[in-house]
N, C-alpha and C positions, 0 to 999 in steps of 0.2 A: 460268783457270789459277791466279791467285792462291787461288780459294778451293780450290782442290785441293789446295794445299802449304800451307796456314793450319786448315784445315775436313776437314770427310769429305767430299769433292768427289771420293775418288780409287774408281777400281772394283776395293773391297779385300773383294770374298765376303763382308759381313755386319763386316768388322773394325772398331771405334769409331775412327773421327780420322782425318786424313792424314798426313803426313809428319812436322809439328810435334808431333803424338799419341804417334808409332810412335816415333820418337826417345826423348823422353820416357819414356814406360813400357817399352821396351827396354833401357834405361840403368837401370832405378828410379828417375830423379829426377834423375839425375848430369851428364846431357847433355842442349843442346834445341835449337831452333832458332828464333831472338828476332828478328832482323832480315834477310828476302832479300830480293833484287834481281832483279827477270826483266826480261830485255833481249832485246826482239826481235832477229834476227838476228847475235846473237853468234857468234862462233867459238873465244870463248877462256875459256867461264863452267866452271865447276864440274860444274855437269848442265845438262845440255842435252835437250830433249824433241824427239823427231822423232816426226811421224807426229801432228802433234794430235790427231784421231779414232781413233787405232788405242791396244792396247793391247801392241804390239810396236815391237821398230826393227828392224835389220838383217833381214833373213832371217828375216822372222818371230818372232826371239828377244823374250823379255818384256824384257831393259836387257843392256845393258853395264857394262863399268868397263875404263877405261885406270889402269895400276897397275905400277910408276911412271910418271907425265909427268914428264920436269923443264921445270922453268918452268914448270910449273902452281903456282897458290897455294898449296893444298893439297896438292900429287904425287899430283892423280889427274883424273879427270874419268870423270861417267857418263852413258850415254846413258839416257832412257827415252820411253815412246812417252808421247804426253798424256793418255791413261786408262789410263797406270800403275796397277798393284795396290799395297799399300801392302809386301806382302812381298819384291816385287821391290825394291820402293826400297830396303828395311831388309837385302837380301840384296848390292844393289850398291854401299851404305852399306859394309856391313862390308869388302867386298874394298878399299875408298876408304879411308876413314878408319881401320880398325882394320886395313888391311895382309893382311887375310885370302888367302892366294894361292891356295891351291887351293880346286879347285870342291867343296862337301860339299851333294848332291843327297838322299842319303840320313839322314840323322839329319832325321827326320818332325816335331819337337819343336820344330824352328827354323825361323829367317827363311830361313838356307842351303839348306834341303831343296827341292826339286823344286816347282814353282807347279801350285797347284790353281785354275788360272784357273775363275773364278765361284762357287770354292766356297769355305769357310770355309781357311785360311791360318794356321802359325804368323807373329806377330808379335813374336817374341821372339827371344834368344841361347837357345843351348844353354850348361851349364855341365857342371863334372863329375861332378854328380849326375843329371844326366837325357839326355846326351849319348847317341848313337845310332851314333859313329862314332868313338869314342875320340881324338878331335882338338876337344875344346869352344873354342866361341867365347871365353866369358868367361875364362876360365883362358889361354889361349892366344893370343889374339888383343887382345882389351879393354882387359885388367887390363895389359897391356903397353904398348900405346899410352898408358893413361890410367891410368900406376900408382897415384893417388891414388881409383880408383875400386874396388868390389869389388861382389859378386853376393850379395843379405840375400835374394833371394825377394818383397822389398815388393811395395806397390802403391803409387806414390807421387803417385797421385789427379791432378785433370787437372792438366794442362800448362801454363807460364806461353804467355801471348800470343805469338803472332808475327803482326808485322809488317812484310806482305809489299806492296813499292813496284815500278811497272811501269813500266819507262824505254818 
């Protein structure tokens, strides 16, 4: 599991990196993830993987996201199965972190849009120049949470390290 959330360890349709990747180049550079923690039998972590072998939780669904929790760290927590795609992640990211409330299945361009389990996956935000659903992530969603961040189009080449410790 570590190298899944560090590596391309995750079953992301042909997409480069896992989680620490997809952050990274979804952000351009701006946002990462530098040091996790996986603790077996939590109940109170951030994301939580259920289903180790599977690529869903609930009801067959590819992740969740609780949005708000209070008392949560971060005011969220999401579920995913342990062979998570890496677009699920970057799609139950954004409902978590950037506050994204409603579901956007449609806009094809994005991490929000509909999972193309085993096949190729956007791994990015939508903005408002390429948005599919007139509601973009970056504009609306990102640049809010994280006013000091903005959408250039880069590539902002690979990703610093993460370092990921297994209580």
């Amino acid at each position: 599991m570590a190298d899944r959330i560090a590596n391309a360890g995750v079953s992301d349709g042909g997409a480069s990196g896992g989680p620490a990747a997809g952050i990274w180049k979804s952000t351009e550079g701006q946002g990462y993830l530098r040091n996790q923690t996986l603790t077996s039998g939590s109940t109170d972590a951030e994301i939580v993987f259920k289903n180790l072998d599977s690529d869903s939780v609930f009801g067959g669904a590819a992740g969740a996201c609780e949005s708000p929790l209070p008392g949560s760290p971060r005011g969220y927590r999401i579920y995913l199965g342990g062979r998570f795609y890496l677009n699920c992640f970057l799609h139950e990211f954004c409902h978590g972190e950037y506050k994204r409330g409603p579901e956007e299945y449609s806009c094809s361009v994005c991490a929000m849009a509909s999972a193309n389990h085993g096949g190729p996956n956007p791994v990015v935000y939508c903005h408002s120049g390429n948005c599919m659903s007139s509601n973009p992530c970056w504009e609306n969603y990102i640049t809010k949470a994280y006013p000091g961040w903005s959408y250039t189009g880069g590539d902002p080449g690979n990703h610093p390290s993460c370092t990921v410790t297994i209580q």
